[in-house]
Backbone as a ProteinNet text record, in pm:
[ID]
protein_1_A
[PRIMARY]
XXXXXXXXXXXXXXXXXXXXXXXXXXXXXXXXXXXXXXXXXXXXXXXXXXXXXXXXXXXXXXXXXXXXXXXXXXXXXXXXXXXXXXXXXXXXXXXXXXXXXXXXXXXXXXXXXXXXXXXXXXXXXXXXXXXXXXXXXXXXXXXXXXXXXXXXXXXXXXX
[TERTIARY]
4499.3	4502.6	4462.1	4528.7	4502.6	4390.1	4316.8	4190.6	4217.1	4174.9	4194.9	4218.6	4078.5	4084.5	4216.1	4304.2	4434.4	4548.9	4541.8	4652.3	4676.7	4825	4875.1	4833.8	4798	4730.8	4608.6	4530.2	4391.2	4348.8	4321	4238.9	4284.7	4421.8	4517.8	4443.3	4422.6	4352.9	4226.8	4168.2	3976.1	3983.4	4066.8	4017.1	4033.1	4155.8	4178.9	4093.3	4041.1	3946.2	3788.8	3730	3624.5	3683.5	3731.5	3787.1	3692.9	3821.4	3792.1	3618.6	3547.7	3402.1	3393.5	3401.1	3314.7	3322.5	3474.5	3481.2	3386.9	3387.3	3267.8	3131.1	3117.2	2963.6	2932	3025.9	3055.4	3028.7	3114.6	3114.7	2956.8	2880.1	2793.7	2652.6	2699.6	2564.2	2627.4	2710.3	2730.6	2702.4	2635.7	2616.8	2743.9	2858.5	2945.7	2932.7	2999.4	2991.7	3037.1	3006.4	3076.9	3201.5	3325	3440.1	3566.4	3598.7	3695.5	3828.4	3932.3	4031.7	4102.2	4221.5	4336.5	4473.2	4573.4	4694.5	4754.6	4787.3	4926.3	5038	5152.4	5259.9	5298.2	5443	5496.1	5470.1	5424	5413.8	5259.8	5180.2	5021.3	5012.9	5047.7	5009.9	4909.6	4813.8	4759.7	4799.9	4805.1	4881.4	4788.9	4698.8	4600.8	4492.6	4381.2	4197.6	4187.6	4100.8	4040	3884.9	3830.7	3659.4	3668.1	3579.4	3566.4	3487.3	3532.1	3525.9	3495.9	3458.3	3430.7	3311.7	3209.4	3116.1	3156.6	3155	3172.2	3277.3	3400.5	3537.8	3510.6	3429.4	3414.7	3538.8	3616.6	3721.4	3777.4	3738.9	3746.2	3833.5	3968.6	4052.5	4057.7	3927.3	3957.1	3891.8	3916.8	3884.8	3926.5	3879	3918	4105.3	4148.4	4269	4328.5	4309.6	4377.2	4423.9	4303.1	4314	4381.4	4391.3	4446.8	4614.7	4609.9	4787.2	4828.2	4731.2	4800.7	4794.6	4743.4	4753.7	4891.5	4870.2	5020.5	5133.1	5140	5207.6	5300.3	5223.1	5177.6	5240.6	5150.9	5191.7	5332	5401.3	5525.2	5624.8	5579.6	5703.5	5769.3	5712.1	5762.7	5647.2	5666.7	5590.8	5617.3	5728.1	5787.3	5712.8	5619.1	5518.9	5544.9	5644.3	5712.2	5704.7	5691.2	5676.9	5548.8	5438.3	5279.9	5214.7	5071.7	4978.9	4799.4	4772.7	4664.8	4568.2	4479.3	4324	4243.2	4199.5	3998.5	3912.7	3834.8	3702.8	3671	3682.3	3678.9	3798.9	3812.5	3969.9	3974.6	4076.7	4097.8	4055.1	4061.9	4034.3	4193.8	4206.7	4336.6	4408.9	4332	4396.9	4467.8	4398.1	4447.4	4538.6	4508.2	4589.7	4752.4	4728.4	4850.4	4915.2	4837.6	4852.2	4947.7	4869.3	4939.6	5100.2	5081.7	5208.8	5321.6	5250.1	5400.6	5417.3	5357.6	5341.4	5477.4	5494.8	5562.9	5528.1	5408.7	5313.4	5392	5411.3	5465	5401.2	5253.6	5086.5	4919.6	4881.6	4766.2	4674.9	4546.9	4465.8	4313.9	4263.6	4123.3	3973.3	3927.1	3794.3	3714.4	3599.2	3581	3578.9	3597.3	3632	3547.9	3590.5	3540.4	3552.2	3413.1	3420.9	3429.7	3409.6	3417.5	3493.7	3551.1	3717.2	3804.7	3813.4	3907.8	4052	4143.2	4259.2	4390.8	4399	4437.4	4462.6	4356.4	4325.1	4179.7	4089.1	3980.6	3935.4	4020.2	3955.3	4107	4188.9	4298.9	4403.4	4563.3	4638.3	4772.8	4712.3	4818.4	4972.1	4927.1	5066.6	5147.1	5133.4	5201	5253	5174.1	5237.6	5356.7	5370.8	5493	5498.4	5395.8	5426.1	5439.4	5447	5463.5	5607.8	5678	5807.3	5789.1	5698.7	5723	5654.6	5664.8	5629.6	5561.8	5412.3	5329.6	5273.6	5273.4	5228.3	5067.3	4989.5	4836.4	4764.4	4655.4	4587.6	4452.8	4387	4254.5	4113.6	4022.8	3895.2	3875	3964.1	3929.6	3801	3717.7	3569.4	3481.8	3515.8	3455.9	3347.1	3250.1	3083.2	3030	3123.1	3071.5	3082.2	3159.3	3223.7	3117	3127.3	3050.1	2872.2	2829	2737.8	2639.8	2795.8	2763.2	2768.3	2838.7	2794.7	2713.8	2605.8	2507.6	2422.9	2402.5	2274.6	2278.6	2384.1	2377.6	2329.2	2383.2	2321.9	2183.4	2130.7	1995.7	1919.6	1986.2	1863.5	1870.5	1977.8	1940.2	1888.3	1865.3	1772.8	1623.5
40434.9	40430.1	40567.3	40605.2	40735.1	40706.7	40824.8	40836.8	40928.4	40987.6	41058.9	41178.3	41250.8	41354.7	41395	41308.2	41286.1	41325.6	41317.3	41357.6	41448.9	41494.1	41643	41752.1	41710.7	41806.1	41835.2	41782.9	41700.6	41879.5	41960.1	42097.5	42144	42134.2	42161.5	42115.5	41943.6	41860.9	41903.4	41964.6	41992.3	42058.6	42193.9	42302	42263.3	42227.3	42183.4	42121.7	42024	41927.1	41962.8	42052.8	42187.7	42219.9	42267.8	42391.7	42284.4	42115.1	42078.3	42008.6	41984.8	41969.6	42072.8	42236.7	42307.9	42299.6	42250.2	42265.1	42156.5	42065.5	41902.6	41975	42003.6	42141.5	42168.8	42278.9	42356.9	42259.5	42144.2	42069.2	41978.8	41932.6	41841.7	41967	42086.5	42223.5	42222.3	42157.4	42210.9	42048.9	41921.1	41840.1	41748.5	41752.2	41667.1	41602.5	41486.7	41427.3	41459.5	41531.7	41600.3	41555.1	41604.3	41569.8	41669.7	41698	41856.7	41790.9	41839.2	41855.9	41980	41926.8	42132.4	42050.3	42141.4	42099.6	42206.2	42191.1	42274.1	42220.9	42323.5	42279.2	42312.6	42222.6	42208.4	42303.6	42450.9	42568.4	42579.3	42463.7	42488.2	42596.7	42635.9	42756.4	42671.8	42740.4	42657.8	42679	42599.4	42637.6	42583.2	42467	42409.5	42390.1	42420.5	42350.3	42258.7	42181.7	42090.5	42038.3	42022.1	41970.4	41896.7	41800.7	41702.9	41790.2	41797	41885.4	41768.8	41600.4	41558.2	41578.2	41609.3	41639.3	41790	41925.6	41998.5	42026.7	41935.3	41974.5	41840.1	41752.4	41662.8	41556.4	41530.4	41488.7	41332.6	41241.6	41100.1	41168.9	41221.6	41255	41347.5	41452.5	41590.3	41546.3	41453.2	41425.1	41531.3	41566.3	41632.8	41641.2	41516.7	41484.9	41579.4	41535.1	41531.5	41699.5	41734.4	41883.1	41989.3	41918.6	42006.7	41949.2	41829.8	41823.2	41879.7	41907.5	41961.9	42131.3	42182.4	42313.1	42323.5	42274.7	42248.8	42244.1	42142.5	42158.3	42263.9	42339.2	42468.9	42536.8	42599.9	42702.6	42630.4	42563.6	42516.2	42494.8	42490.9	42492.8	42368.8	42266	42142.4	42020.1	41870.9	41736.6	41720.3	41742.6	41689.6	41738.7	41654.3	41759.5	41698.9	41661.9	41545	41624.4	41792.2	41872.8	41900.5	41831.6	41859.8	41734.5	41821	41723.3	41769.2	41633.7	41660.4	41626.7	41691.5	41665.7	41644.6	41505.6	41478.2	41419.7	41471	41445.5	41220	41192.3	41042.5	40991.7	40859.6	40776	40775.6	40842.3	40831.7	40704	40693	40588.6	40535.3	40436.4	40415.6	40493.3	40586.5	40671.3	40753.3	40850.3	40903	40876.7	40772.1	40729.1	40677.5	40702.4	40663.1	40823.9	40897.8	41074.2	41105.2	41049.3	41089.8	41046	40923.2	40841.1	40908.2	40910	41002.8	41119	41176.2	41309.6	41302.4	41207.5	41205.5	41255.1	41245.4	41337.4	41294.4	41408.5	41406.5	41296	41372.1	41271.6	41302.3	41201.9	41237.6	41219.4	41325.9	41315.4	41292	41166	41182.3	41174.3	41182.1	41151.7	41064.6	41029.6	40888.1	40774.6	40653.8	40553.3	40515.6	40486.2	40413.2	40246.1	40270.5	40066	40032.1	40101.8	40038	40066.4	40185.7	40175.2	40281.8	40239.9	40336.4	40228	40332.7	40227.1	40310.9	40292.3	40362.7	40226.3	40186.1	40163.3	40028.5	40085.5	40008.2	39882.8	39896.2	39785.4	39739.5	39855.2	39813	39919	39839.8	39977.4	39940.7	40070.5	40071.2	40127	40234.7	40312.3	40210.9	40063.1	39979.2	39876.1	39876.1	39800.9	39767.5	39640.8	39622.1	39672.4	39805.5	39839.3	39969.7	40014.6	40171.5	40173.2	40286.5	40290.3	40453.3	40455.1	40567.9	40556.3	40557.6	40574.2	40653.8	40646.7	40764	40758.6	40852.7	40875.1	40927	40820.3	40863.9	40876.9	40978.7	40968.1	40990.1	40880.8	40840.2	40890.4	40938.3	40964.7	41089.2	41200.2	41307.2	41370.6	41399.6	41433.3	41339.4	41221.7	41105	41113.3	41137.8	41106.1	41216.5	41367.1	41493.3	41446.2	41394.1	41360.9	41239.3	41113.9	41069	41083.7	41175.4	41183.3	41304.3	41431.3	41507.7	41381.4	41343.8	41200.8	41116.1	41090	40963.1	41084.5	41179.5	41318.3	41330.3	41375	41428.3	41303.6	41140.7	41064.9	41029	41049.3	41035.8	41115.5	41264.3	41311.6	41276.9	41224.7	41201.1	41059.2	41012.1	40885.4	40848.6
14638.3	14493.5	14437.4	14302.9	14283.8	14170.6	14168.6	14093.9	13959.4	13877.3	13743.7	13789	13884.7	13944.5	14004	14074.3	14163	14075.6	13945	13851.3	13855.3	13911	13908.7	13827	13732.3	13556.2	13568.6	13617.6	13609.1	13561.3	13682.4	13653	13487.5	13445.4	13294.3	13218.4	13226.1	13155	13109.6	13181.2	13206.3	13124.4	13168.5	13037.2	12929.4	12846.6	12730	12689	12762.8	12760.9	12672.8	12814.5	12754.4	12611.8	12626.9	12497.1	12371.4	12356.3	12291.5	12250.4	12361	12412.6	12302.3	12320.6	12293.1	12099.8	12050.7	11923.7	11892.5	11941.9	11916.3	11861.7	12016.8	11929.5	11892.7	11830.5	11662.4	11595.4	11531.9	11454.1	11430.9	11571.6	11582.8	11504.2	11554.1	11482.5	11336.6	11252.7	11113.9	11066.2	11121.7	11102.3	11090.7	11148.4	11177	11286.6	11293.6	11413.1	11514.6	11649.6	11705.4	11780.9	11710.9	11778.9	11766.8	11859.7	11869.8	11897.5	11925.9	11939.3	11962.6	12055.1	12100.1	12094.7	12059	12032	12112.9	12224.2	12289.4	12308	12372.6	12329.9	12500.2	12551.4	12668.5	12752.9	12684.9	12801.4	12855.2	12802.4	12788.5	12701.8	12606.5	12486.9	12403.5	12382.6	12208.9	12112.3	12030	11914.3	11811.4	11793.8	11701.6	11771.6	11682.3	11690.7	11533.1	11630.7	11479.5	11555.1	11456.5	11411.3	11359.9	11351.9	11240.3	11120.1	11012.8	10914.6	10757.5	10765.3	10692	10569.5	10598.8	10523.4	10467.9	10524.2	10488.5	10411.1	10429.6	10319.8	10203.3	10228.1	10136.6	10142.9	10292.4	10292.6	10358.7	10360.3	10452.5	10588.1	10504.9	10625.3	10673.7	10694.4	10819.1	10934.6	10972.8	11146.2	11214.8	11368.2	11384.5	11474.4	11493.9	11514	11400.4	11301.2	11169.2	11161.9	11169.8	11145.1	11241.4	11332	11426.5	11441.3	11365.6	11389	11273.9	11161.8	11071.8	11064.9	11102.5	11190.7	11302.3	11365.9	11444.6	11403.9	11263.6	11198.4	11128.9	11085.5	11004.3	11099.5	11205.1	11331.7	11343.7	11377.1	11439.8	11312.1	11222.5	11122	11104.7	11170.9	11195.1	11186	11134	11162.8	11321.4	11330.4	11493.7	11587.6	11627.7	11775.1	11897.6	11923.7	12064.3	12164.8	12203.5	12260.8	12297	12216.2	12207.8	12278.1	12354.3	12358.1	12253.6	12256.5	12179.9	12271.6	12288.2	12385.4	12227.1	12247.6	12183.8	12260.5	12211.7	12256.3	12260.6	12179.3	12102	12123.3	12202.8	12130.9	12003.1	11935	11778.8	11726	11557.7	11535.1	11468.5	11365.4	11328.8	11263.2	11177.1	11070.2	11185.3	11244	11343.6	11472.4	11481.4	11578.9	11473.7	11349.5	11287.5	11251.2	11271.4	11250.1	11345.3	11495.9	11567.2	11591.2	11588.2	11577.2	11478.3	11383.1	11286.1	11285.4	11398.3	11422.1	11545.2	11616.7	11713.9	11876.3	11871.7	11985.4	12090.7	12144.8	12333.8	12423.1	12375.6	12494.2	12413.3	12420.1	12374.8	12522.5	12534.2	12641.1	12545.7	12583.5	12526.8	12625.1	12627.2	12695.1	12690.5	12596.4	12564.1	12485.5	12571.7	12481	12353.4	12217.2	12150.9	12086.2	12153.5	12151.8	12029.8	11895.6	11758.4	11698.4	11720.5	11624.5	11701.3	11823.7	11949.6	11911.2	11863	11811.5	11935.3	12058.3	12112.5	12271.5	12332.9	12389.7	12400.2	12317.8	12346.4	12241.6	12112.3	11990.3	11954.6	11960.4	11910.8	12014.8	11997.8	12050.6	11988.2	11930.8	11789.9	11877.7	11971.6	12023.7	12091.1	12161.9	12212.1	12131.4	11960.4	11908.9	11833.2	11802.8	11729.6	11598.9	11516.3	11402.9	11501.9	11608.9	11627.9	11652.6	11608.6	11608.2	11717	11790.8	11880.1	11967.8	12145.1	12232.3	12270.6	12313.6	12313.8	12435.7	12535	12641.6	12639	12687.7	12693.2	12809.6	12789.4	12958.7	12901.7	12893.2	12836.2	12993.6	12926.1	13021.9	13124.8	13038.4	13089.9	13026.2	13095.2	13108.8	13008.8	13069.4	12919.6	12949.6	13081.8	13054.4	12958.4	12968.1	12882.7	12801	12745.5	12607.3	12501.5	12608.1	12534.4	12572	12637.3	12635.3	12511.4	12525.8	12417.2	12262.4	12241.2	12116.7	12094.9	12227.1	12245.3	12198.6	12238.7	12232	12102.2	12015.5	11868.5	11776.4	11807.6	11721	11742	11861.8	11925	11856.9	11853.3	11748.9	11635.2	11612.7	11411.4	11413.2	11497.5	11451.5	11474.5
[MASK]
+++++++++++++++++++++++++++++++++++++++++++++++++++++++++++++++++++++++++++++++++++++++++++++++++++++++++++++++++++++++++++++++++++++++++++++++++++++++++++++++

């Protein structure tokens, strides 16, 4: 049986992975919740970063999904990102996971699960359902203990 590690990508996966870890960071030191995101495109190029940028833009919707597909956007000249994958940190939640969907994403790679509004996989899964009109290739739990452990640490201190 093959393991996560075993995935042809897996080392591809990591970095992106990191990268996005390290934007979480950023975000968790400016008092956001820390959650990053990277948007490359079929050649492994980057082309988008996003933060969760809610408090500081004053915005419900700058998750950091959000922001980085709309950067992508931008950079590519196009909504159509069927050529793109998105690495986060967090299983999106629905908004996002509806971002991605009309975004047309190639693959999304996330790290860890969320048990309270992971709309992907873990509470809900929006990409298999009968309102998704697009097929989305996912590979959930790349570096999920970093992931959710960098998230258990940042709410730990604020409580």
């Amino acid at each position: 049986m093959l393991t996560l590690a075993d995935h042809p990508d897996y080392q591809t996966h990591c970095r992106w992975m990191r990268r996005a870890i390290a934007l979480a960071a950023s975000a968790g030191a400016a008092g956001e919740v820390p959650v990053g995101a990277v948007v490359v495109d079929a050649t492994n190029t980057l082309i988008a970063e996003g933060e969760n940028r809610r408090e500081r833009d004053r915005d419900p919707t700058a998750h950091a999904e959000v922001v980085a597909l709309r950067t992508a956007g931008q950079a590519l000249n196009t909504w159509h990102l069927n050529h793109c994958t998105l690495y986060v940190t967090l299983e999106p939640c629905p908004m996002c996971t509806g971002a991605v969907l009309l975004a047309r994403l190639g693959r999304l790679v996330y790290g860890a699960d969320d048990p309270k509004a992971g709309a992907v996989r873990t509470v809900a899964n929006l990409p298999d359902s009968a309102c998704s009109n697009h097929r989305l290739t996912v590979l959930p739990g790349i570096l999920a203990a970093d992931c959710q452990q960098q998230l258990q640490h940042w709410f730990r201190q604020r409580r």
